[in-house]
N, C-alpha and C positions, 0 to 999 in steps of 0.2 A: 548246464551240461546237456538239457533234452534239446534245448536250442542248438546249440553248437552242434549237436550229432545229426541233425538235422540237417544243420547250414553244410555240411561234411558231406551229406548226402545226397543232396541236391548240389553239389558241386562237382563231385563223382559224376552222376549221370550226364549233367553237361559236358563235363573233359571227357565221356564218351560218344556223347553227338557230336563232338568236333573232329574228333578221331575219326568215327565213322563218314562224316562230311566228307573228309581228305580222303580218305578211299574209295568213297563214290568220286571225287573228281578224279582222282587217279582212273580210276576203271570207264570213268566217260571220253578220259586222253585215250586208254588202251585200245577201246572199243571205236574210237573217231580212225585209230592210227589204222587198224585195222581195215574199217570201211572204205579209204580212202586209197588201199594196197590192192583192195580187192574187188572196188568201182560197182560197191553194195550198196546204190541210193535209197532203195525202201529202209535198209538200216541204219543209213545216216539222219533219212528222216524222223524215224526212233529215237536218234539220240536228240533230237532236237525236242521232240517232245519229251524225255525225260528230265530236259533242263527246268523247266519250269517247276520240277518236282524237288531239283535241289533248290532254287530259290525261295521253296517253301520251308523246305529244311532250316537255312540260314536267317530266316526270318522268326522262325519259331526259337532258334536258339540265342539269338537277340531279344526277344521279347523273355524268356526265361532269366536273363542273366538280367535283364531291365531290374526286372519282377525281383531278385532275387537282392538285389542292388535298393529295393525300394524296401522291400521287408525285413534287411538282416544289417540294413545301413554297415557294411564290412569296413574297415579299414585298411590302411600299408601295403601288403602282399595279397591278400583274399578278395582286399578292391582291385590290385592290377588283376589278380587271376581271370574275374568278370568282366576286367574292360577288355584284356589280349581275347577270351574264346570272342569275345562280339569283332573287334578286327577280326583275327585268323579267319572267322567264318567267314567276314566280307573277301576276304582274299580268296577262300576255297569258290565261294563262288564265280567270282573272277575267272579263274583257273578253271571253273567249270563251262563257263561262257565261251573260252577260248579253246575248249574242246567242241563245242557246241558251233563254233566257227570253220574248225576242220570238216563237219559233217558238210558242213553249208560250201566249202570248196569241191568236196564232191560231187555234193549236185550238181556246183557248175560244171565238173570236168564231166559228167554225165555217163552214161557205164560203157559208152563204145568209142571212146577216145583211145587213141593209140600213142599216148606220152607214157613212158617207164617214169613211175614213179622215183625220183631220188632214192636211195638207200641211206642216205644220212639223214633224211627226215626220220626214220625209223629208229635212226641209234640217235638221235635225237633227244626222240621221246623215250626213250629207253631207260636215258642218264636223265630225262625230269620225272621218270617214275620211280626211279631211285633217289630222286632228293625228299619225293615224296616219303618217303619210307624214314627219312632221317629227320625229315621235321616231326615228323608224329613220335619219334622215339625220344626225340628233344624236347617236345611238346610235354609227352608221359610224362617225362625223369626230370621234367623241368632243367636240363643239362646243356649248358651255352657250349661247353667244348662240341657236343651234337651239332648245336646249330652253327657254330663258325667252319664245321666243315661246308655248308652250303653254299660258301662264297667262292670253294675254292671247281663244288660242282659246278655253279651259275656260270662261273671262268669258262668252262668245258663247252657248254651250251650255246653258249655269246661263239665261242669258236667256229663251230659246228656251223652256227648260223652264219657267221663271215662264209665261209666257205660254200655253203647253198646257197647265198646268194651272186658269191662270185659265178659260181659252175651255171645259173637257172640264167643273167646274163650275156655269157656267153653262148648259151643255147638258145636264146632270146636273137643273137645276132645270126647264126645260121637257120633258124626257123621262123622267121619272123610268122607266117601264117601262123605260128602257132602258139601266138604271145598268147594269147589270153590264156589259156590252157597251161603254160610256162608257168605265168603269173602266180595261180593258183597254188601252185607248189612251193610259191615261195612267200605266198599268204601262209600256208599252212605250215611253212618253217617258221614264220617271226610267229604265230601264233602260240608253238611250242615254248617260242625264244621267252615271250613274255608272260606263260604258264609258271615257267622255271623262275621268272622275277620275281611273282608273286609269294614262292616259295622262299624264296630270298626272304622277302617282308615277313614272313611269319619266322624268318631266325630272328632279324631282328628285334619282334616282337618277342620271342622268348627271352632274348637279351634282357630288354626292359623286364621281364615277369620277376627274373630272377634277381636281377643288379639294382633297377629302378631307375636308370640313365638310360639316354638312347645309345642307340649304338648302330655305325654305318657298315654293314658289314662287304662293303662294296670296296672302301679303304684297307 
């Protein structure tokens, strides 16, 4: 029993590194979306060096769940539990990378550029800081109806990004001087696009925690 209440415990505090992860990556989109509105390079450079602090995160929580894997040899449900936080963390990192990428388009757009940033990049990222919210609460409750709602956010986002890149496009054809600078905006939309994927892959993966089958939540 001193075992088990152990192994209960050390699996606690992982399921709250992982949770805390995803809201550092959330808050590394919120803070990219921001910098990128408001043509803040010193704080986009910020975000870039904070990235490497999440990659410390998600390495430390793979190495825990290793360790934990090696000492407590788990089976059935309490082995997926260990293997999903080691995926979801490689996902949260992802997702923090591709925030980490928005910062890096600001630079290029550089703070005295005269392009109006899109406003659907912002409601964008709005609705993948809301998926955020629903994987972690999927995550918590280990609750797949949570995560099958994500396939129908990801729908919204995939949208959203059709439509930035039709609109950046056509502003591409009457501005040509100002392609690169277009461009960027529409880096930082797929950047979004594919934050919200990885999101995706963590319903997924709660799929499996909870079922033990995969499951496509794209179908």
């Amino acid at each position: 029993m001193v075992i088990r209440a152990q192994f209960e415990e050390e699996l606690t505090t992982l399921k709250n590194d992982v949770k805390s992860l995803a809201y550092e990556a959330q808050n590394a989109l919120e803070t990219a979306i921001e910098v990128l509105y408001t043509h803040d390079v010193t704080r986009a450079k910020e975000i870039i060096e904070v990235d490497s602090k999440i990659d410390e995160r998600e390495i430390k929580i793979n190495e825990d769940a290793i360790l934990m894997i090696a000492k407590q040899q788990p089976v059935a449900k309490d082995l997926r539990r260990l293997i999903i936080a080691i995926k979801i963390s490689s996902d949260l990192e992802r997702m923090a990378d591709h925030a980490t990428n928005i910062a890096k388009a600001t630079i290029h757009l550089g703070e005295n550029h005269n392009i109006t940033i899109n406003p659907a990049i912002r409601k964008m990222a709005h609705e993948a800081k809301d998926m955020v919210d629903v994987a972690v609460k999927a995550f918590e409750h280990e609750d797949i109806s949570l995560a099958k709602k994500l396939a129908h956010m990801d729908d919204v986002v995939d949208e959203m990004y059709g439509n930035v890149v039709k609109e950046m496009l056509e502003l591409t054809a009457i501005n040509p001087e100002q392609i690169q600078h277009i461009m960027q905006m529409a880096y930082s939309a797929r950047y979004i696009e594919r934050f919200a994927d990885h999101i995706t892959n963590i319903g997924e993966s709660i799929f499996y925690l909870v079922k033990g089958t995969s499951y496509d939540l794209n179908n």
